[in-house]
C-alpha positions in Angstrom: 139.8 -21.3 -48.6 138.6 -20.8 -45.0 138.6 -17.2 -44.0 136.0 -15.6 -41.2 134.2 -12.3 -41.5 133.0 -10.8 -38.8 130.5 -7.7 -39.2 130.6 -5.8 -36.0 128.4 -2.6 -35.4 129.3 -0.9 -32.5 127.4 1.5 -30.5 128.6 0.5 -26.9 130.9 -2.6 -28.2 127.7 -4.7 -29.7 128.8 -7.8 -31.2 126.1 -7.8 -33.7 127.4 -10.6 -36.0 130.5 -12.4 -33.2 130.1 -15.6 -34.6 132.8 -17.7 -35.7 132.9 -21.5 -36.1 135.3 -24.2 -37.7 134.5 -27.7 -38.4 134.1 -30.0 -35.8 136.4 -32.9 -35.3 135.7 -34.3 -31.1 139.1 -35.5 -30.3 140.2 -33.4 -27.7 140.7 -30.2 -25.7 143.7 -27.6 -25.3 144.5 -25.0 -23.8 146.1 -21.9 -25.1 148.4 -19.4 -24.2 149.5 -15.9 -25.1 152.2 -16.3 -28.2 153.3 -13.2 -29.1 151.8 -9.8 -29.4 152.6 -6.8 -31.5 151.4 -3.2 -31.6 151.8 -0.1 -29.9 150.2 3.5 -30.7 151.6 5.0 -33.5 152.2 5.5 -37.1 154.9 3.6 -38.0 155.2 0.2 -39.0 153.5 -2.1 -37.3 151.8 0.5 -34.6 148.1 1.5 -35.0 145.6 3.8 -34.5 142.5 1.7 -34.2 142.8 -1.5 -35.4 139.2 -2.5 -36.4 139.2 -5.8 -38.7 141.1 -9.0 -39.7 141.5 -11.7 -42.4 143.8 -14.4 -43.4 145.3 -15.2 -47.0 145.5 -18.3 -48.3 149.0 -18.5 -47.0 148.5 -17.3 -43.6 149.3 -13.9 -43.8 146.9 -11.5 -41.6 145.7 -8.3 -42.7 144.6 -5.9 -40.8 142.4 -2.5 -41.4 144.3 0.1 -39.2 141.4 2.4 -39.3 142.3 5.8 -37.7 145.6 5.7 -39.9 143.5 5.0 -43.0 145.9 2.1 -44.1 146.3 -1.5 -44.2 148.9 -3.6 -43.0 149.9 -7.0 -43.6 152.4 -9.2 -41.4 152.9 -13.0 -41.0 151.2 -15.1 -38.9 153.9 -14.5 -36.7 153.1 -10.8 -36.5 156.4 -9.6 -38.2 155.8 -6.5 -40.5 155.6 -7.5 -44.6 154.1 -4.1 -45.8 151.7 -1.6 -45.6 149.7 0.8 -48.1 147.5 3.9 -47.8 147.4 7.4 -46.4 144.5 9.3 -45.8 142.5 10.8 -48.9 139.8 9.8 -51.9 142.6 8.7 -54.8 143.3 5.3 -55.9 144.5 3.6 -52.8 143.6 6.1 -50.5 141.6 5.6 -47.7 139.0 7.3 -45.0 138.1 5.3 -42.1 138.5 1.6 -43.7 136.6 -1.1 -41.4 135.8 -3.9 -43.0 138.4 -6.4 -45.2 138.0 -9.7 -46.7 140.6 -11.8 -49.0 138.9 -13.8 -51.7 140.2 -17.5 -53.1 143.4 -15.6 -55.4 144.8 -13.9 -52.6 143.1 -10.2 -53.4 141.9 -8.2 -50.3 138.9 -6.0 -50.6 138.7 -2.9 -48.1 135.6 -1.5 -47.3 136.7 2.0 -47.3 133.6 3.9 -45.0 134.5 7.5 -45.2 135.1 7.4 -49.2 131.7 5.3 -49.4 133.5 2.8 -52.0 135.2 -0.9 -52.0 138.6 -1.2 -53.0 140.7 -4.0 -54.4 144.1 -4.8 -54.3 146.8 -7.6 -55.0 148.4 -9.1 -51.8 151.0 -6.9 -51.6 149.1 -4.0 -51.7 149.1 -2.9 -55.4 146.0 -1.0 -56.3 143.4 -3.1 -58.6 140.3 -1.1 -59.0 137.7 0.6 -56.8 133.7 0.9 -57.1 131.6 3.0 -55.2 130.6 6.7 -54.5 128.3 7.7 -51.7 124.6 8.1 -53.4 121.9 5.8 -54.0 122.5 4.6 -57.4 123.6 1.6 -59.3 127.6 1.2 -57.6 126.9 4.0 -55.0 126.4 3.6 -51.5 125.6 5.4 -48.3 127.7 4.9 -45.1 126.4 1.9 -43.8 126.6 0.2 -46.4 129.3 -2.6 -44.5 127.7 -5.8 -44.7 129.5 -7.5 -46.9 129.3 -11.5 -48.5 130.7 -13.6 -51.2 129.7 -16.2 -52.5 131.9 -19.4 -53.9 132.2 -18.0 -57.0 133.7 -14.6 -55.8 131.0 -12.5 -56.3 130.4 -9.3 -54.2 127.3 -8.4 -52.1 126.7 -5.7 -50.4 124.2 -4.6 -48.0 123.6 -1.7 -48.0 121.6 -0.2 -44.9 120.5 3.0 -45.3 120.3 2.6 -49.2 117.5 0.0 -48.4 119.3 -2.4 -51.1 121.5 -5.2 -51.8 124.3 -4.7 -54.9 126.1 -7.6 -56.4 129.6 -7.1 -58.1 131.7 -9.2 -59.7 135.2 -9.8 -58.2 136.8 -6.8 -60.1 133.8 -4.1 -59.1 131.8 -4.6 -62.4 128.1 -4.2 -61.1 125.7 -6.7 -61.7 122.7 -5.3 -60.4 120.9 -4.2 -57.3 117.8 -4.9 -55.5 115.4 -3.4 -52.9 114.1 0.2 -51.9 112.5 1.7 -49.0 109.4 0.2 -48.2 107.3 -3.1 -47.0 106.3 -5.3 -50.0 108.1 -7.9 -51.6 111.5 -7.3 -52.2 111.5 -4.1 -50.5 113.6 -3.3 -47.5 113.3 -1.2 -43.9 117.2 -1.2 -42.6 118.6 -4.2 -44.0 120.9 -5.4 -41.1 123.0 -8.2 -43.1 123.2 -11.2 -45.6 124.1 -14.9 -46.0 124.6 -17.1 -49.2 123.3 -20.9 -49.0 125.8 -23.6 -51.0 123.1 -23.0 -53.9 124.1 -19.2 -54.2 120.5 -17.9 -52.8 120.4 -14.6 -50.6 118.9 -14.7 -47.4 118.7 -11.2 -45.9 118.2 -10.0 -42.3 114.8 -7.4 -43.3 115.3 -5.9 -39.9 112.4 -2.8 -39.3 110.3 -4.9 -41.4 110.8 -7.8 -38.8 111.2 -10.6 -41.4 113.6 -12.6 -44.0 113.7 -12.2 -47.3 115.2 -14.9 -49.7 116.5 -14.1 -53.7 118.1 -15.9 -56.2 121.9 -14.6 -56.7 120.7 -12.5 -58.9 117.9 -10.6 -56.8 115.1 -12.3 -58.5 112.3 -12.7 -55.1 111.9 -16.5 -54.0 109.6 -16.2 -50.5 109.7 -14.0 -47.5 108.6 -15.1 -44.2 107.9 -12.9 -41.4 106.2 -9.8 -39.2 106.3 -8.1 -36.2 105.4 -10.1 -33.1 105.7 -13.4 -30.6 104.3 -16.2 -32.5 105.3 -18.5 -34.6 107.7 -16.8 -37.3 107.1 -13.4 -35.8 110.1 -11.4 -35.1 110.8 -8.2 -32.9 113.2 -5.2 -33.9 116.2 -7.3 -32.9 115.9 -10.8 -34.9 119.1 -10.1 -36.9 121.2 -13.7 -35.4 121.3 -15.3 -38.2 122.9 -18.4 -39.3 122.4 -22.1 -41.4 123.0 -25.6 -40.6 124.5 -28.0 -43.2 121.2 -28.4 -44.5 120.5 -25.3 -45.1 118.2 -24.7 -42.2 118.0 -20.9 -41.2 118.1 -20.1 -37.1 116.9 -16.8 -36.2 118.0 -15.3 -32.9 115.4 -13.0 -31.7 116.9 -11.1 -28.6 113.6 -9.3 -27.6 111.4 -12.2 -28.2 113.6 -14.8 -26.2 113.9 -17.2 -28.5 115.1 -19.5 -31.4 113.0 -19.8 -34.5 114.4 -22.6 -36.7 112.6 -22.7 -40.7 113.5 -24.1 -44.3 115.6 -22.7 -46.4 111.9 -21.8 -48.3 110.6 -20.2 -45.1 108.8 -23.1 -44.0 108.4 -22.9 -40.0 109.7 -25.8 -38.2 109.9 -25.4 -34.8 110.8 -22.4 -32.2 112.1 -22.6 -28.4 112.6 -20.5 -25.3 110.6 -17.8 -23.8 112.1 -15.1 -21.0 113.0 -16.3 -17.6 116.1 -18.4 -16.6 115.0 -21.9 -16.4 116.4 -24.6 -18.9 115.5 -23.5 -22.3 114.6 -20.1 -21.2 116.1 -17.0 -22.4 116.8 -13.7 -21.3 118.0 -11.3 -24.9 119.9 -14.3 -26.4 122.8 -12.6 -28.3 124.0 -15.0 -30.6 123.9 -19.0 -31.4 125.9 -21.1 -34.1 125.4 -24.5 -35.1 127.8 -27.3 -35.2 128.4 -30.1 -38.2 125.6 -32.8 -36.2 123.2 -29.7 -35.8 123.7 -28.9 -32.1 122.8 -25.2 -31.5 124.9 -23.2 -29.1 123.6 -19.8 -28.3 124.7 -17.3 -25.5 122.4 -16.4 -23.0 123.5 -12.8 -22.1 121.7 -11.4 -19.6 121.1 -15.0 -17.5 125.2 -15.4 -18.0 125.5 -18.7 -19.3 125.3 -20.6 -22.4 122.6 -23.4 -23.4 123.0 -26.6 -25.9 120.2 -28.1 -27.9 119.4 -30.6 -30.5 118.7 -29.2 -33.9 115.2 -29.2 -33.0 115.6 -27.4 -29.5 115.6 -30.5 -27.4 117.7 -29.3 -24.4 120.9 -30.9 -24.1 123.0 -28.5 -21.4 123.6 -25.4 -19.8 126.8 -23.7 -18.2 127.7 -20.2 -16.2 126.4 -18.3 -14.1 127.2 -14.2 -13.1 130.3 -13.8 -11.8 134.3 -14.2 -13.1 135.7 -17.4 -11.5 136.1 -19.8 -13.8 132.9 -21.1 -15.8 131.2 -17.8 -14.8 130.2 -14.5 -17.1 129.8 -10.8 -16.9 128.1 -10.5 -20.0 128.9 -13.4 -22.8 128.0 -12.0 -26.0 130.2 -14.0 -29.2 130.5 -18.2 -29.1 132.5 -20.1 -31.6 134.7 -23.0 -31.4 138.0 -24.3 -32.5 138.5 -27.9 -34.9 138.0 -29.8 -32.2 135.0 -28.7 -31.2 136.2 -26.7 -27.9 133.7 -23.6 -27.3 135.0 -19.9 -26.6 132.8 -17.4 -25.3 133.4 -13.7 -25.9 133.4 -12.1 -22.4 132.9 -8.2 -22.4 132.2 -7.6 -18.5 135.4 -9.5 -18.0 137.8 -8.7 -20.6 138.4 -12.7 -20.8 138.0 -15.7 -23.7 136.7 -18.2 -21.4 137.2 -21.5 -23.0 135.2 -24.9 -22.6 134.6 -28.6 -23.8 131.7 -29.4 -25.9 129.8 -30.2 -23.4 130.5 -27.6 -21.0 133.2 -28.7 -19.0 135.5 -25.9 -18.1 139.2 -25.8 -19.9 140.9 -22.2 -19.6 140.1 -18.5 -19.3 142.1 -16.3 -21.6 142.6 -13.1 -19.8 144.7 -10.6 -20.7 144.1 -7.4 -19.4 142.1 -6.8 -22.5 140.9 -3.1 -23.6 138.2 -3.5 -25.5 138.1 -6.5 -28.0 137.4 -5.5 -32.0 137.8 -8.3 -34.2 138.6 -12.2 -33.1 139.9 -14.4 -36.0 140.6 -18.4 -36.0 143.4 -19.6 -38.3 143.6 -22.9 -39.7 146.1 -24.1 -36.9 143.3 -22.9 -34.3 145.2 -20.3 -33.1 143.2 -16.9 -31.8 144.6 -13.6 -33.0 142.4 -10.3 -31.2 142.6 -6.8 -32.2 142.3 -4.6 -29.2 141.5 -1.4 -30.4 142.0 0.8 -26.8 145.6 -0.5 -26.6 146.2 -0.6 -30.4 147.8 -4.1 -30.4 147.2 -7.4 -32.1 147.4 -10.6 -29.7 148.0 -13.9 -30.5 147.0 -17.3 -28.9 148.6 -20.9 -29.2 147.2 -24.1 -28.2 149.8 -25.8 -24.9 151.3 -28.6 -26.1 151.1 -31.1 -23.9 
């Protein structure tokens, strides 16, 4: 099952963790269109009060965290109301705040319920399952940033836990496993741990972020290698080297926005090659915000503050470059998330601009999605490639269709 999660920390909208990618298939380009929106402020069915997060079922279904009315809600693809559950409170299917959701292989959607410091479970309709966590610092207890949430294939639970200094892994019904990490600077101890990815092998990679490195574990928390610390040189990182992401192979890319560049290692740490320094020549940077990788290993990463985005090779040979300041069509205000569609189309997340602006794999300019956006929470992909947005100030959901031509 194909589902994105997107981990989103906002202080002044900062897409920390916009990343979402499909696999690539180069046959064409489309445009899209608005399909059908749904939403208004309120409490009833089908109205919000903050809709923060998203997630698909195997079926299609969205879910969709409805924070500041501490309930979920589930409709069809479609956006017509199936049901909702919770009310504000601490009890078994109650909710404070929820953010976060995710839907494992069966169908079950786990909340990440913020205020309550605790993960919930539930069947797809909403029936209560079980629940783990209370806020503390102990085995199954978390503190309130503890939202960076993975799984790996076999439906096990890890959780990041920020301010905790840890990582906890649960099995699939809440049962703890165990937990790794405190505060502090030797080996498999954390400063801040921003977030986490699983490699196809079940290893944890995790963003070490005041200690300015990467620390890998087995699934089980058992310490492999770390590589990292604080500076410009080869695999040195600043305070903001938490873009991470993997290749096919494996490969971790680091994004470091203060250093202005890419840092590409082994999955064993290994340093293989870096590019980019500040300025706004080919290959230069100025804060890169976020990259992703496509199935032949081409890197795409946004170039905020220069307003374009750059290609390269796997091994940062540059291929491209597209945008420049401004909002006519193949320009940016201030492109922060990139993904792409099956066919390998590339969609930049515009904040300045309110807009999706969409292009070819190579750059060409296809569409600009505008829409008189508020301010963008949570962008999803379904398997059909079509684009559902929470907007949070206007407490609607928004769909996008491909034009068929």
């Amino acid at each position: 099952m194909n589902f994105l999660i997107f981990l989103i920390f906002f202080t002044s909208f900062s897409f920390s963790s916009l990343i979402f990618s499909l696999n690539f298939s180069f046959a064409s380009v489309s445009e899209y269109q608005l399909k059908i929106r749904w939403g208004t402020t309120g409490t009833e069915n089908g109205q919000f009060m903050v809709p923060h997060s998203m997630a698909f079922d195997p079926a299609g279904n969205i879910y969709v965290t409805d924070m500041n009315n501490h309930r979920i809600q589930k409709f069809t693809s479609d956006g017509e109301f199936i049901t909702k559950w919770g009310t504000k409170g601490n009890g078994d299917g109650e909710f404070s705040s929820p953010e976060g959701l995710d839907v494992d292989s069966h169908g079950n959607v786990y909340v990440a319920d913020t205020g309550n410091s605790r993960i919930q479970k539930f069947t797809s309709d909403g029936e209560f399952i079980t629940k783990w966590g209370t806020k503390g610092n102990g085995d199954g207890e978390f503190s309130s940033h503890a939202h960076g949430v993975a799984k790996d294939s076999f439906d096990y639970i890890y959780i990041t836990d920020r301010f905790n200094h840890n990582i906890q892994k649960f099995t699939s019904d809440g049962e703890f496993i165990t937990k790794w990490g405190t505060k502090g600077n030797g080996t498999g101890e954390f400063n801040e741990p921003h977030s986490s990815i699983i490699d196809r092998y079940g290893n944890v990679f995790v963003s070490d972020m005041n200690n300015h490195r990467i620390q890998k574990f087995t699934s089980d928390g058992e310490f492999i290698t770390k590589w990292g610390t604080e500076g410009n040189g080869d695999g040195e990182f600043s305070s903001h080297a938490h873009g991470v992401t993997k290749d096919s192979f494996d490969n971790i890319y680091i994004t470091d926005r203060f250093n202005h560049n890419i840092q590409k290692f082994t999955s064993d740490g290994e340093f293989i090659t870096k590019w980019g320094t500040e300025g706004n020549g080919d290959g230069q940077f100025n804060e890169p915000h976020s990259s992703i990788v496509d199935r032949f290993g081409n890197v795409f990463v946004s170039d905020m503050n220069n307003h374009r985005i750059q290609k390269f090779t796997s091994d940062g040979e540059f291929i491209t470059k597209w945008g420049t300041e401004g909002n006519g069509d193949g320009q940016f205000g201030l492109p922060l998330g990139i993904g792409s569609d099956s066919k390998g189309n590339i969609f930049i997340i515009d904040q300045a601009t309110s807009s999706i602006p969409q292009f070819s794999n190579e750059g060409q300019f296809i569409n600009n999605i505008i829409f008189n956006f508020g301010k963008l929470e949570d962008i999803e992909i379904d398997s059909n490639d079509a684009i559902y947005v929470t907007d949070r100030n206007k407490n609607e959901i928004l769909k996008f269709s491909k034009i068929i031509k």
